[in-house]
MIDOTOR-13074 format. One line per 8 residues: number of its first residue (from 1); their letters; for each residue x, z, y of C-alpha. Coordinates in steps of 0.5 Angstrom, whole numbers, plus 500, padded with zeros to 3 digits. Layout:
MIDOTOR-13074
NUM) a) X/Z/Y ~ ...;
***
This chain:
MIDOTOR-13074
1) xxxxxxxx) 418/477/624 ~ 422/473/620 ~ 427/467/622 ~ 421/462/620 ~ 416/465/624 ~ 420/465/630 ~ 423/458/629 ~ 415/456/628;
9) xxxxxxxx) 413/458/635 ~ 419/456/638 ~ 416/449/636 ~ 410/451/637 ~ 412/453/644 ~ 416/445/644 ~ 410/442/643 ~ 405/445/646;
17) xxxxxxxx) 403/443/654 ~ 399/448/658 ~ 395/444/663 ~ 398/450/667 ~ 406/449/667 ~ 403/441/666 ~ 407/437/673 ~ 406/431/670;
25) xxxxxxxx) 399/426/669 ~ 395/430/664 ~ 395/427/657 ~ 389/424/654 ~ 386/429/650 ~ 387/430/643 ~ 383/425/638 ~ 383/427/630;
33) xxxxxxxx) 387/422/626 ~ 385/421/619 ~ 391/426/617 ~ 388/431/622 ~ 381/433/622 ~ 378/437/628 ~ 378/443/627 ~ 372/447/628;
41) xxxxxxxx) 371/453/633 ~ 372/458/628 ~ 378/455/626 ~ 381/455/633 ~ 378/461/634 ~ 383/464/628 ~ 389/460/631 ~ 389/463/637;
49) xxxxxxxx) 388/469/634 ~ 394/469/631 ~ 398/465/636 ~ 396/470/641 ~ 398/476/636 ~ 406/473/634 ~ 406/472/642 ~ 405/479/644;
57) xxxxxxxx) 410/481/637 ~ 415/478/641 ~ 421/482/645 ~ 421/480/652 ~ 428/476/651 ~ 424/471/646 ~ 418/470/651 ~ 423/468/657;
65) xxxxxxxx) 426/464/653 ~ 420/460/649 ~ 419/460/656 ~ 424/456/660 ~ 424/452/654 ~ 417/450/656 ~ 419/448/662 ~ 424/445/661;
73) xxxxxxxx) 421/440/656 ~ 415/438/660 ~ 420/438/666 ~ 423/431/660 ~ 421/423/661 ~ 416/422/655 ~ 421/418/651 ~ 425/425/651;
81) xxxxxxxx) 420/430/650 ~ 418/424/644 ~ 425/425/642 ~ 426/432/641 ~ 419/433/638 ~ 420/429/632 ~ 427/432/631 ~ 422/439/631;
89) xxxxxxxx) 417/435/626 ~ 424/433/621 ~ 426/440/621 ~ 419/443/620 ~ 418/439/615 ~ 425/439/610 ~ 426/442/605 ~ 429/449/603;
97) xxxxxxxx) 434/445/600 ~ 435/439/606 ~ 435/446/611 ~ 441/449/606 ~ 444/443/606 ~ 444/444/614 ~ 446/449/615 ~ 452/449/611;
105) xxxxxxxx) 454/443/615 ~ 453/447/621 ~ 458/453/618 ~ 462/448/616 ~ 463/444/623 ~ 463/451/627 ~ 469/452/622 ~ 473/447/624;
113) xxxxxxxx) 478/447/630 ~ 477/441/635 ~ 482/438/633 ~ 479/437/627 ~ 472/436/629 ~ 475/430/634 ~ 478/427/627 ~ 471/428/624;
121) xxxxxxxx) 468/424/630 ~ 473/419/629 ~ 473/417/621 ~ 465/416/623 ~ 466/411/629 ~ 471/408/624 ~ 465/407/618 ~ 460/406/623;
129) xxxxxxxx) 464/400/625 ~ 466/398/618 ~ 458/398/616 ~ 455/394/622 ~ 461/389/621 ~ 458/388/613 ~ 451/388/615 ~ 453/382/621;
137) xxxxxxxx) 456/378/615 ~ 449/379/609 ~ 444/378/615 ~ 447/374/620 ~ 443/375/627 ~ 440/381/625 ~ 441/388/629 ~ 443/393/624;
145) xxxxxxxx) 439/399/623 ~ 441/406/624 ~ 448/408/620 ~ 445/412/614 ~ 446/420/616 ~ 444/422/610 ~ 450/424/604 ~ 453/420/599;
153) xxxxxxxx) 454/422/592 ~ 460/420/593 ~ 464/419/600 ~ 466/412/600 ~ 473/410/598 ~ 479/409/603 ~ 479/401/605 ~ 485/398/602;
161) xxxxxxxx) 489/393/604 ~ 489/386/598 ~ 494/387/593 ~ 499/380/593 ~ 496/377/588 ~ 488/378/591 ~ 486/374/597 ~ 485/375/603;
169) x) 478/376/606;
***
C-alpha cells in the first residue's frame, strides 16, 4: 500500500465519526452542498467497498493507531476537531510541488540543532512583530491578518539603521 493510500485513510479515519466511539451529541446529519452531490446507494455501496478492503489490508499496528487516533479526536472540542480537519483537508488537497516543498522543510528542520531551531524560532517572532507594527501604521485600528507563511521569493532583507544623511522615521 502506497504512502498516499495509508495518508488517505488516516484522513479518512480523522474525519469520519461512527455513532459508535461518538461521546458527544451527534451531529446533524450530512446535507449535499451544491459542490458535493448525494451519492447514490450503488456509489455508496462501492466506497464502503473499498474502504472495508484498504481496512482489512492494514497490519494490525496501523488499525490500532488509526484507532486511538479516532478516539482522540472525537475526544476533541468541536473547534479543535475543526482546526485539525481542514489542516488534513489543506494537506490533501496540495500539490505534489507544495507537499515537496513540506517535506523539505521537515528535513531541514529535523536537521537542524536546538540551538538552531530556537534562533529560527526567534527571527520569526521578530518578522512577525515588524509586519504587524507595519500593518498597524497603513491600517490604523484594524487587527492585522494571519502572518503570510508562505516563502518569499526572496527573504527580506535585514533591517538597517538610517544612514546620517536619511532621516530618521
Amino acid at each position: 500500500m502506497t504512502r498516499i493510500h495509508v495518508t488517505t485513510m488516516a484522513a479518512a479515519a480523522f474525519l469520519t465519526v461512527s455513532p459508535l466511539s461518538r461521546s458527544q451529541e451527534p451531529s446533524p446529519p450530512a446535507s449535499p452542498t451544491p459542490e458535493k452531490p448525494a451519492l447514490t446507494d450503488g456509489q455508496r455501496a462501492q466506497i464502503e467497498q473499498r474502504l472495508n478492503e484498504a481496512w482489512n489490508n492494514l497490519p494490525l499496528e496501523g488499525k490500532q493507531h488509526l484507532m486511538r487516533i479516532h478516539r482522540a479526536l472525537n475526544e476533541m472540542p468541536p473547534e479543535e476537531r475543526k482546526i485539525l480537519r481542514d489542516r488534513i483537508d489543506h494537506f490533501l488537497n496540495m500539490s505534489a510541488q507544495e507537499r515537496d516543498q513540506l517535506r523539505k522543510n521537515a528535513e531541514r528542520w529535523q536537521a537542524m540543532t536546538p540551538e538552531e531551531r530556537q534562533q529560527a524560532r526567534e527571527r520569526f517572532r521578530q518578522r512577525r512583530r515588524e509586519f504587524e507594527e507595519k500593518w498597524k501604521q497603513a491600517h490604523p485600528g484594524e487587527e492585522p491578518p494571519p502572518f503570510p507563511f508562505r516563502p518569499q521569493t526572496a527573504p527580506p532583507p535585514p533591517p538597517t539603521s538610517p544612514s546620517p544623511s536619511e532621516p530618521a522615521n
